[in-house]
N, C-alpha and C positions, 0 to 999 in steps of 0.2 A: 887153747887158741881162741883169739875174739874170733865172731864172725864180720863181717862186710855186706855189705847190700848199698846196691846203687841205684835209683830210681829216676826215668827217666822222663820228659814229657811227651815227647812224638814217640813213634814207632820204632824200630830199629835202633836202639840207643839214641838217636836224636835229640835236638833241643835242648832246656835246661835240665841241669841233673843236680840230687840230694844224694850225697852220702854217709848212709850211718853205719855206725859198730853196736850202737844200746838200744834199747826200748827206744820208740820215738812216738810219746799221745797224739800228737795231734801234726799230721804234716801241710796241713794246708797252708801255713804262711812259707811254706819251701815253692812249693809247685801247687799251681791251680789244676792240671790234672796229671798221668800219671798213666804211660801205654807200655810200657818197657819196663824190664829190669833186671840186673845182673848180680847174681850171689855171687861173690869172689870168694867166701869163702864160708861157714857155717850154715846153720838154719832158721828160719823166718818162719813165723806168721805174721802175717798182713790182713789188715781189715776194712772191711768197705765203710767205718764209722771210724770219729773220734776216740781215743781212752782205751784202745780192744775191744768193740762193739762193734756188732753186726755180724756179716758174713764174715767168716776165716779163711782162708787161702795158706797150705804148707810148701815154704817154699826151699828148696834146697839150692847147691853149690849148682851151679849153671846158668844158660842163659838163655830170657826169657822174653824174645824181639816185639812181638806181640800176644802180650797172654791175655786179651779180651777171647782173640780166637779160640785161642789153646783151652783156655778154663771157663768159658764163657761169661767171665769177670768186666763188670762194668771201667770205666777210667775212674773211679771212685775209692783208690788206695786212702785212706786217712791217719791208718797210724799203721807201724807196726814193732812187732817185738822178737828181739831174740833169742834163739832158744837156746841154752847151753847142754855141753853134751856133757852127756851121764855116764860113769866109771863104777860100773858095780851091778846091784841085782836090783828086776825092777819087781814094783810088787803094788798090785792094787787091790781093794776090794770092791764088788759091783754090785749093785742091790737091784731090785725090780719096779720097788716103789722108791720115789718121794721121802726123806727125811730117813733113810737108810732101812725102810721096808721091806716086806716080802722076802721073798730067798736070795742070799749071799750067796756068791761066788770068788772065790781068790785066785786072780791070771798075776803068773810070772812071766809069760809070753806071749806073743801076739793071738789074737782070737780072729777070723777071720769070720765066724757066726756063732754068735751069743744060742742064739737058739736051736744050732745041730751038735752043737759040741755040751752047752748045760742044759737044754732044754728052756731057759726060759724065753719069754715070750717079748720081755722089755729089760728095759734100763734106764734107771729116770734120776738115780741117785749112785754117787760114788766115793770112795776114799781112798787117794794114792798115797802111797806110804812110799815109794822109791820111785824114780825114773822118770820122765818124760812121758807123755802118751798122748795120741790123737785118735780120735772117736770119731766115726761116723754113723751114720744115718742108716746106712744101708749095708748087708751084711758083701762080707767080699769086698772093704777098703773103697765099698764106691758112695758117693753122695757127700752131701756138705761133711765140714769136719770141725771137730773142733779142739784144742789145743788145752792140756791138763798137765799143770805142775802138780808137785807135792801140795796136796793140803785137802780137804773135807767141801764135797762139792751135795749140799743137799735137795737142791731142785735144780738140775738146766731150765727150767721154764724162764726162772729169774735174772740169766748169766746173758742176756742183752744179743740174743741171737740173730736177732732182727727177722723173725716171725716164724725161724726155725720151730720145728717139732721139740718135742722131748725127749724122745725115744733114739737108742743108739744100740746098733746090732752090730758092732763090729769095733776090734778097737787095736792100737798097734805101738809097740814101742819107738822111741823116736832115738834111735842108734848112729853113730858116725857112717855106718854100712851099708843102711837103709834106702832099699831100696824102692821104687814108687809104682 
């Protein structure tokens, strides 16, 4: 099933509105800015830069009348992307350093802290081999986050956070069921 996402420029649904089903890099020639928004149906991340850059925001099926409030998110939506949902086993590895360093770890399920359940202290380099996942900053699913398909991730420093850390203590599968 696609998903849908609808963006709005005033508050409350209001004003002009962009509606996408795919990726979309760059929305500034849609709407100059961007207060609202409504998932009709799948899941988002949204970025406060061009290309997937910057701050990441996970957005699911609901509505969202003012999420400056909510998420304390600028009007500064510029692109975003959608996520498809995954049928099957999810499976990544999580390193401590930089360039797949220090102690491995292997989660097939959500980790709520990196550092009470394996002991370590960081996480600075990863490799998803299955499923969707979204990372944060801070353990317990709270602090910025950031959004990881399959593929070999060897520094976040480089992955255009917009002044984000590096460091991720917590990380969680991104499910039809998931809840927030």
């Amino acid at each position: 099933m696609m998903g849908k996402i609808i963006f709005y420029e005033d508050r409350n649904f209001q004003g002009r509105s962009y509606e996408t089903s795919q990726d979309c890099p760059d929305m500034s020639s849609y709407l100059s800015r961007c207060h609202s928004c409504r998932v009709e149906s799948g899941c988002f991340m949204v970025y406060d830069r061009p290309n997937f850059m910057g701050n990441q925001y996970f957005m699911r099926r609901g509505e969202y009348s003012d999420y400056q409030r909510m998420m304390g998110m600028n009007d500064c939506i510029r692109s975003c992307r959608m996520i498809p949902m995954h049928k099957g086993n999810f499976r990544m590895r999580i390193y401590e350093r930089e360039n797949f360093g220090g102690q491995m770890m292997e989660l097939m399920d959500d980790c709520d802290s990196i550092q009470d359940r394996y002991h370590m202290s960081d996480c600075q380099s990863c490799h998803v081999l299955d499923g969707h996942w979204l990372m944060y900053e801070q353990p317990h699913y709270r602090g910025r986050q950031m959004y990881l398909r399959p593929g070999e991730y060897r520094n976040f420093r480089d992955m255009g956070m917009g002044g984000m850390g590096t460091r991720f203590m917590s990380m969680r599968r991104i499910m039809d069921n998931m809840t927030m």
